[in-house]
N, C-alpha and C positions, 0 to 999 in steps of 0.2 A: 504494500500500500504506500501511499504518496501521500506528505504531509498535509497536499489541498485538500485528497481526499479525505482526510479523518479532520481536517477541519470544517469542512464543507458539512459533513454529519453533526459535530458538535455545537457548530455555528445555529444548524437546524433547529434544534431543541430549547423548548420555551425557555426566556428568559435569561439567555445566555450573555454574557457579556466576555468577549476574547480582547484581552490586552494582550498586545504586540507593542511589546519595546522597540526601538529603531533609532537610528544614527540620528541624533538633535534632536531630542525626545528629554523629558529633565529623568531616564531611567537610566541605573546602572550600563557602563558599555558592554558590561559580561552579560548581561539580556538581552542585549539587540540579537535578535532574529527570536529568538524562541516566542512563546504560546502561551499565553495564563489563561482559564476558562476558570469564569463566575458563574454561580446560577445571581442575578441582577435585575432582576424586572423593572428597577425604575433607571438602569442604565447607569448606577454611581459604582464603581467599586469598591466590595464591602471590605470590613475589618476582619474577615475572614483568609482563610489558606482556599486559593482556587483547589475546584473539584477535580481536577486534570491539567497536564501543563504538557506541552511538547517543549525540547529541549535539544539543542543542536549541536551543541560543542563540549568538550569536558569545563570544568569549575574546576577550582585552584582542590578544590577538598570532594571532587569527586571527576574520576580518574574510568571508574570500574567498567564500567560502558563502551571505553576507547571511545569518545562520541568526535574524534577532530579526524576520525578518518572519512572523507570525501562520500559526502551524500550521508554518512549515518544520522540519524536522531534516535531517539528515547520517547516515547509517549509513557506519562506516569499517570494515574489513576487512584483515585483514594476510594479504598471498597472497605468495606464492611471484616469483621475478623474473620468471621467465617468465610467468605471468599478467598482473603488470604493466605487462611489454612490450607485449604484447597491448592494453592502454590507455594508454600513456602518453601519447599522440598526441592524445587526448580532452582536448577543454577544459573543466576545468569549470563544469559546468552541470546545472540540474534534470534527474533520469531521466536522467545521461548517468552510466557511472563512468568514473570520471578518478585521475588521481595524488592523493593528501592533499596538500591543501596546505602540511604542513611533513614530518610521515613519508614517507622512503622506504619502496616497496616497499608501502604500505600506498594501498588504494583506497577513492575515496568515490563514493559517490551520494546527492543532495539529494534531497530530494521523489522517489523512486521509483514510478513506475506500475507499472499491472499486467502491464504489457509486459515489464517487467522484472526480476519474480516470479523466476523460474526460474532466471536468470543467477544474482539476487541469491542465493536460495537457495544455488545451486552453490558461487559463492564462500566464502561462512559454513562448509560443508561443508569445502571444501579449507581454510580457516583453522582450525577444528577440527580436522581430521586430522591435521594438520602439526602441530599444538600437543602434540595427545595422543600421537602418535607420540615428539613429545623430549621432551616429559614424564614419560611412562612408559620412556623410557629411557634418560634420570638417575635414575630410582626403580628400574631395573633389574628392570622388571615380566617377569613370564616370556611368552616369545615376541619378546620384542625385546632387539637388539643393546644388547651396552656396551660404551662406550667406554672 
C-alpha cells in the first residue's frame, strides 16, 4: 500500500482531522512529511495523542524500523490491549504488525502490502472508534455515557 492510499481511507472517516507538518510550518523539522490523525469534529486539534500517525524517517531515539531507507514509512495505530495481545509476539518487520517500538498498546506496520489492506484498514477503524467514543464523551455528546 501507498501512503495516499491509507491516507485517503483515514482522511474518509468522520471527523478526522490529518496534520501534516511541512517545511515553514511553526512544527518541528523532524515532522515535516509525516501524518498525525485526530478524531476532531470541530477541526481544532485536540490535547490528545493522534489515533494513528504515519511516519517517514527514523527519530534521533527510534532507529528500529530503518525508516531512512528510500520509500519506507511506518503507519502506527493505537488499539485496544487486547488487539495488541493479538500481536505482541510479532517481530518487527516489513508487512508484519508488531508492538511500537516505544508506545505501548500502540501497533506498527513498515512497508504494508496489499495482503495487509484489510487488517490495516480494520485496525484504523477500531482506533477511530475508540477515540470518538471518549471523545465524544468528555464533550458529553448525546447518546453517550458521562462520567
Amino acid at each position: 500500500m501507498q501512503i495516499t492510499e491509507i491516507d485517503d481511507f483515514v482522511t474518509g472517516l468522520d471527523g478526522v482531522l490529518a496534520l501534516r507538518p511541512a517545511e515553514g510550518s511553526d512544527f518541528p523539522e523532524i515532522s515535516w512529511g509525516d501524518i498525525f490523525y485526530y478524531y476532531a469534529p470541530d477541526g481544532v486539534v485536540p490535547r490528545t495523542q493522534p489515533f494513528a500517525t504515519i511516519i517517514t524517517k527514523n527519530y534521533p531515539d527510534d532507529t528500529a524500523s530503518d525508516l531512512d531507507r528510500p520509500g519506507a514509512f511506518r503507519l502506527n495505530v493505537a488499539v485496544t490491549k487486547s488487539t495488541f495481545t493479538e500481536h505482541a509476539a510479532n517481530p518487527l518487520a516489513d508487512n508484519t504488525f508488531a508492538p511500537h517500538p516505544q508506545y505501548p498498546n500502540w501497533l506498527s506496520i513498515t512497508d504494508p502490502g496489499r495482503e495487509s489492506a484489510e487488517s490495516l484498514r480494520n485496525l484504523i477503524r477500531e482506533a477511530h472508534a475508540r477515540t470518538r467514543t471518549r471523545i465524544d464523551r468528555r464533550a458529553g455528546a448525546p447518546g453517550t455515557d458521562v462520567e
